[in-house]
N, C-alpha and C positions, 0 to 999 in steps of 0.2 A: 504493500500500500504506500502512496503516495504521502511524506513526512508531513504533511499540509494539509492532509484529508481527514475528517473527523470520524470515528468509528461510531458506525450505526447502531441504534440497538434495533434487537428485531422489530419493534412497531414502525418506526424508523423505515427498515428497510422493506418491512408489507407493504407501507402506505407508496415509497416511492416504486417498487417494483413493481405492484398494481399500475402507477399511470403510465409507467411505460408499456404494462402489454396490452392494457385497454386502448391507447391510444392506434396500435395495431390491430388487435382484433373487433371494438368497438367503436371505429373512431365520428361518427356520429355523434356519440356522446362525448366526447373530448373536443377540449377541458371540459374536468371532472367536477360536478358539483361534491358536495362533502355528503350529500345523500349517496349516489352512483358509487362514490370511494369507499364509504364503508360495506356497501354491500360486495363490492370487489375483494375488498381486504377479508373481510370476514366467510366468504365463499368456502363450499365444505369440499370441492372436487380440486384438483391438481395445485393445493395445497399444503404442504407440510413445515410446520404444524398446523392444524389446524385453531384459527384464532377466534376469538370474541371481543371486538373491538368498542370501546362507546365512543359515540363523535368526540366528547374530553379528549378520547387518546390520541385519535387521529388529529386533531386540532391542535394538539402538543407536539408532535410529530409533525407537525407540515412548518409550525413555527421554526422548527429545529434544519428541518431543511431549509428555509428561507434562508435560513444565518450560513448556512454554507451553498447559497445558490442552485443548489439540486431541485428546487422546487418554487415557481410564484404564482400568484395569483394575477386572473386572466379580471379584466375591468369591463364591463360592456354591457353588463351580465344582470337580469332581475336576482338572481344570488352568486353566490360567490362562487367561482371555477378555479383548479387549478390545472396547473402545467407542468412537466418536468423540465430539465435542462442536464438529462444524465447523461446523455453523447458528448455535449457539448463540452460540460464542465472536466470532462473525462477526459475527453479526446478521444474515443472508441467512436469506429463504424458503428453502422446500425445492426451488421452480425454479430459485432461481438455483445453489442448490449446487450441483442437477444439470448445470447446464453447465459452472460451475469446473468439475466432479468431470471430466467428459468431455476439459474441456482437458489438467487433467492427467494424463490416462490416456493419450491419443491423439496431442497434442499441438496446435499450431495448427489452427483449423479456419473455414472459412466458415458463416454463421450457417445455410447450409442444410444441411450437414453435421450442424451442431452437432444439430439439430431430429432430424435420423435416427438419430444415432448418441445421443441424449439417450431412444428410444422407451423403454428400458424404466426408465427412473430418473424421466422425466416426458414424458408424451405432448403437444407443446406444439401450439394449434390452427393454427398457421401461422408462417413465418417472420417476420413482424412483430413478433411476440409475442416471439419468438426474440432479434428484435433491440433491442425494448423492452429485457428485463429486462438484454442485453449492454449497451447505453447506460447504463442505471441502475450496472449496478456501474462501469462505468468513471468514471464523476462521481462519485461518493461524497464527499461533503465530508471524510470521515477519512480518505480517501486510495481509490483503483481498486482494484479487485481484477483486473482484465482490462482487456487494452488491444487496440486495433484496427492491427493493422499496415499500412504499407504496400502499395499493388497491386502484387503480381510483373508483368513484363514478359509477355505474353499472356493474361495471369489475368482473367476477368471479373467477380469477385468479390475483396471485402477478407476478409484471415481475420482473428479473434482472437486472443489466446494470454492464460493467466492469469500474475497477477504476482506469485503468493504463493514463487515462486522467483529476483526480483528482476526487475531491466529483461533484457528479451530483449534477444539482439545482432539490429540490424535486417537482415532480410537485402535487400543496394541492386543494381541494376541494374548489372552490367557496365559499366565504364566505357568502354569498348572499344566497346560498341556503334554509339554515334554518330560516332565515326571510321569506323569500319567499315564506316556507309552512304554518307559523303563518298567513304571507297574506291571504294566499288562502283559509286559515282557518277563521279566520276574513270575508272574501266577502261571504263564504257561509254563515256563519250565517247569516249576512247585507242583503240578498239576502231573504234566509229562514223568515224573519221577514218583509222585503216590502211584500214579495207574500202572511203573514197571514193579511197584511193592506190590501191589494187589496181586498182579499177574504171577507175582512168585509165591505169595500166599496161597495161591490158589493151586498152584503146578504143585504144592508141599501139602495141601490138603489132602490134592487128590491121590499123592502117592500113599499119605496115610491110610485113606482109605481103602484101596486098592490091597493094600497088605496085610 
């Protein structure tokens, strides 16, 4: 992130990633009245987390962007609209916004995800593409805007996550795990060696009885 960029908190970052995919997928209604916004914000489908916003929140939030220009309001208006300015102030195309935007909407994501769930904000021609422009923001000489996490433990893919909410906490593998295959390794053998006892108990039963 950019030393000069304010970290978001999540309401923060619902309210502003809202106007920017509204402004693409609904743009009729953009600018966004503060009715249109919280219902966008607080929407229960290709959201994660899932929020409950009161207009206070959002309206503490828009204030918050205004102070760092990512957000003003449109004049003209019988109520009050807003706008973003998150290309701008960034200096990101409009593909790359669309993926922040989808980060921050969804949350982490694999760059094939990102491609699916990005269709209606930018149609990208393939996941290369996908993970070009993720590469470029994460280099950015003024600082990443998105970083590449770590592989989860059976994941065949790395995700992303954006960073205009600070450093993500990383999520690490069970520590537990590799003791736990020594266990399992240990019980077979422990296991493998009662059942050569039995077998000889039983070869000495039967001579018993036999005789």
């Amino acid at each position: 992130m950019p030393d000069s960029f304010p970290t978001l908190s999540v309401v923060e970052t619902r309210v502003l990633a809202t106007l920017v995919e509204k402004q693409r997928t609904v743009p009729d209604t953009y600018p966004m009245s503060l009715n249109a916004l919280a219902a966008g914000c607080n929407q229960k489908t290709s959201r994660n987390p899932v929020l409950e916003l009161g207009e206070s929140d959002i309206l503490q939030a828009i204030d918050s962007l205004k102070e760092a220009r990512l957000v003003s309001e449109v004049s003209g208006s019988r109520v009050p609209r807003f706008a973003h300015q998150f290309e701008r102030v960034l200096g990101v195309p409009t593909q790359a916004s669309a993926l922040i935007t989808v980060l921050m909407l969804r949350g982490p994501q694999t760059a094939g995800e990102l491609r699916l769930n990005c269709e209606r904000l930018h149609k990208f021609a393939d996941i290369s593409s996908v993970e070009a422009f993720l590469e470029e923001l994460a280099s950015r000489p003024e600082g990443g805007l998105v970083l590449e996490l770590p592989r989860l433990p059976g994941a065949r893919e790395n995700r992303w996550t954006h960073l205009l909410s600070g450093q993500p906490a990383i999520e690490q593998a069970p520590a537990s795990v590799s003791g736990s295959r020594s266990e399992i390794e240990e019980l077979r053998t422990r296991v493998a060696a009662l059942e050569n006892e039995v077998g000889e108990l039983r070869a000495a039963l039967e001579r018993v009885l036999a005789g």
